[in-house]
C-alpha positions in Angstrom: 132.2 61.3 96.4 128.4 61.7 97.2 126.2 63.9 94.5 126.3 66.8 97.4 129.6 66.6 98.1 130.2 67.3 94.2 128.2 70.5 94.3 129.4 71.6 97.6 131.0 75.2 97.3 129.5 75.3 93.6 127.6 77.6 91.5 124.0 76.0 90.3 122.5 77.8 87.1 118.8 78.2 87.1 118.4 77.4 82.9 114.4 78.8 82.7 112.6 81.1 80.6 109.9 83.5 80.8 106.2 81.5 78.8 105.9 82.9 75.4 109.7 84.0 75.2 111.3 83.1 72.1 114.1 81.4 74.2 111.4 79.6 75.6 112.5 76.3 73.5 114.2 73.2 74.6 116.6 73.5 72.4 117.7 76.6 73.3 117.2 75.5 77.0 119.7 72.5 76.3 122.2 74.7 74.9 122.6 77.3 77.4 122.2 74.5 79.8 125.4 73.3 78.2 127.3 76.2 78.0 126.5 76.5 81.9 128.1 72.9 82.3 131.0 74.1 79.7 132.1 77.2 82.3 132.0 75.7 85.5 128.5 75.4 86.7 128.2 72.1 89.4 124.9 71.8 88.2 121.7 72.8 86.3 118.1 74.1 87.2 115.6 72.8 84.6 111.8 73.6 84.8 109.0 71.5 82.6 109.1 67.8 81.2 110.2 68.9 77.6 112.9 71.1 78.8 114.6 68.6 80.7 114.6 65.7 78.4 116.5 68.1 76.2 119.1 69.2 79.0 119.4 65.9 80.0 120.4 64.3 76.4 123.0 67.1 76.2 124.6 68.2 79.9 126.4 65.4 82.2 125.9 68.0 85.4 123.3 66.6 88.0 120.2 68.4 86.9 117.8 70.1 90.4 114.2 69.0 88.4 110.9 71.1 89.0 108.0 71.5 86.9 105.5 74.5 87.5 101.9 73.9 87.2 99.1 76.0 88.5 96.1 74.3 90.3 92.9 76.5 90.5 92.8 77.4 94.4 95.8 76.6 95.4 98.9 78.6 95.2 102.0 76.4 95.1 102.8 75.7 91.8 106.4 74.0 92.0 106.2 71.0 91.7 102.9 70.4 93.9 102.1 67.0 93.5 103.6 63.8 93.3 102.0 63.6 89.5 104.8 66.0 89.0 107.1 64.1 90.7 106.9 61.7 88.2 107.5 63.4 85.5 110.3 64.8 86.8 112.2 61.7 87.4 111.3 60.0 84.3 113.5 62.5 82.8 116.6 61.7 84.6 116.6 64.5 86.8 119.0 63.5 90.0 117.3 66.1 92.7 113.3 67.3 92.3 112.8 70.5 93.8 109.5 71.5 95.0 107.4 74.3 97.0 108.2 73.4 100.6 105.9 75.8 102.4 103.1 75.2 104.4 100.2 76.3 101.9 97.9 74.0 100.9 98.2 71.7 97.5 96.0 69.4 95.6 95.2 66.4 96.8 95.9 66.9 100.1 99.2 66.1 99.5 101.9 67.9 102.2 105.6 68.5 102.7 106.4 64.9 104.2 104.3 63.3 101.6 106.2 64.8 98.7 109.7 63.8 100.1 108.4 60.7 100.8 107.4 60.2 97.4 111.0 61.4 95.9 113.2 59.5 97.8 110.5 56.1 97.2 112.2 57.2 93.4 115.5 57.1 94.4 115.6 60.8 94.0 117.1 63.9 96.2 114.7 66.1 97.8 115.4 70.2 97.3 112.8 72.0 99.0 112.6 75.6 98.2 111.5 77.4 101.1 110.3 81.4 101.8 111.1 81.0 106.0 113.3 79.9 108.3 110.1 77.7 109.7 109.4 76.1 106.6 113.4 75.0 106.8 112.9 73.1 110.0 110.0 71.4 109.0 111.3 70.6 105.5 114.6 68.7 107.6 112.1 67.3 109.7 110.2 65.3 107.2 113.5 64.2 105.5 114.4 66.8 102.8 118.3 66.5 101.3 118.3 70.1 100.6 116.7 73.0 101.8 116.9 76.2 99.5 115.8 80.2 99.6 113.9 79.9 97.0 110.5 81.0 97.3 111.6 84.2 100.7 110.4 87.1 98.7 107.3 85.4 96.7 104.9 84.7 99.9 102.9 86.9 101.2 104.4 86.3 104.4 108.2 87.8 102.4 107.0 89.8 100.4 109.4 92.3 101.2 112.2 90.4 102.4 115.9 91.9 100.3 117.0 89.4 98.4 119.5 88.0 98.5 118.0 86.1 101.4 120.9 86.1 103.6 120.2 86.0 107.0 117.8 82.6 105.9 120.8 81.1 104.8 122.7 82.0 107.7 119.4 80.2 110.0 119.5 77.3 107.3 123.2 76.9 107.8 122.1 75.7 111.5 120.4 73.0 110.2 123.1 71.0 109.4 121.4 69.8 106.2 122.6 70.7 102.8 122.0 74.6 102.0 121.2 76.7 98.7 120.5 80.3 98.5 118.3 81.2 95.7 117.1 84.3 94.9 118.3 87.7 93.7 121.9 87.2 93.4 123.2 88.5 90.7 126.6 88.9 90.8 129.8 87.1 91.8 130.4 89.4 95.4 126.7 88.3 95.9 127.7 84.6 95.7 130.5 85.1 97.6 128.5 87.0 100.3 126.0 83.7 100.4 128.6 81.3 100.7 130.3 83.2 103.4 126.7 83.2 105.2 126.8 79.4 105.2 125.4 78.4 102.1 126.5 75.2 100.3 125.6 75.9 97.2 124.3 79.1 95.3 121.9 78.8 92.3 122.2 82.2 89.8 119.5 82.1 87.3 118.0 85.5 86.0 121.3 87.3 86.2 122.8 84.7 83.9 119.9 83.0 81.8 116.9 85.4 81.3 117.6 87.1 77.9 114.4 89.1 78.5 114.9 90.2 81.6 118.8 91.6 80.9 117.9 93.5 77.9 114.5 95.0 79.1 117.5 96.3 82.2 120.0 97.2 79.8 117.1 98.6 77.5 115.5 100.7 80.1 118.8 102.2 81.5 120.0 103.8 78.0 116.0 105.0 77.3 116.3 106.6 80.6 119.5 108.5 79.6 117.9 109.4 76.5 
């Protein structure tokens, strides 16, 4: 059985934090990451170098790599470069997932250059992707995967609903593996993307972000009081 066929069908958990949180630390990372391979998850989504040696010393799952790094001027910051690409496999990480849109990135570096430079590691290419346009081209240049990610963070979706269904629905065309990510936070909502034609869904906020959860959960009972 290939990696993809393992995850086909398969729930992917998106194990990041918010910067400065106090569950911001790889080993808390690692251990949620753990618990995530401990209930069923088919996989892991691990942000930053530290983070995913930790996950990787601990979970078995295939582990979807990125790191996130800002370059002044340039907007993409997952994974923008093949610097990070680097760093991402020397961790162990099976798939590197990356900003797949047209924008441009330092060095002059471009979607078929950063596939190019994952699969010359012997890595799976995920490319996380805000339109249906940046789908084709990313399956064009040779990407394994091809995810929602980034619909709702361009300027171009900035008000696309997540989840981005009908983009997996036009991804599901592609015949390429495909991954909704994005605003799905419950179980109906992961059944709804895999009835649109997804192949796998990744959940991460709904699941992972302490912050995030209690600040809703917070804010609901302040507003009743």
């Amino acid at each position: 059985m290939t990696l993809l066929e393992t995850l086909r069908g398969g729930l992917i958990v998106s194990v990041q934090a918010w910067r400065g949180s106090a569950i911001d630390d790889p080993y808390v990372i690692a251990a949620m990451a753990c618990a995530a391979q401990e209930s069923g998850a088919v996989a892991v989504r691990i942000a930053g170098s530290e983070h995913l040696h930790a996950v990787r010393a601990r979970v078995a799952l295939p582990i979807v790599g990125l790191i996130k790094r800002e370059y002044p001027g340039f907007e993409p910051y997952i994974t923008p470069s093949a610097a990070e690409i680097r760093e991402i496999v020397a961790t162990g990480a099976e798939i590197v997932a990356f900003d797949a849109t047209p924008r441009p990135r330092p060095g002059g570096e471009d979607v078929g250059s950063l596939i190019a430079a994952i699969h010359a590691e012997g890595r799976l290419a995920l490319a996380d992707c805000a339109t249906a346009a940046d789908g084709v081209a990313a399956v064009a240049s040779g990407a394994d995967l091809v995810a929602t990610t980034l619909c709702g963070y361009t300027a171009e979706t900035a008000r696309q609903t997540l989840p981005a269904l009908e983009l997996v629905y036009e991804f599901a065309k592609l015949q390429r593996f495909a991954v909704c990510e994005g605003g799905v936070r419950s179980p109906a909502e992961v059944r709804a993307a895999l009835d649109a034609g997804a192949d796998a869904v990744v959940v991460g906020s709904a699941i992972t972000n302490v912050d995030w959860l209690v600040r809703e959960f917070a804010g609901a009972a302040q507003g009743a009081s």
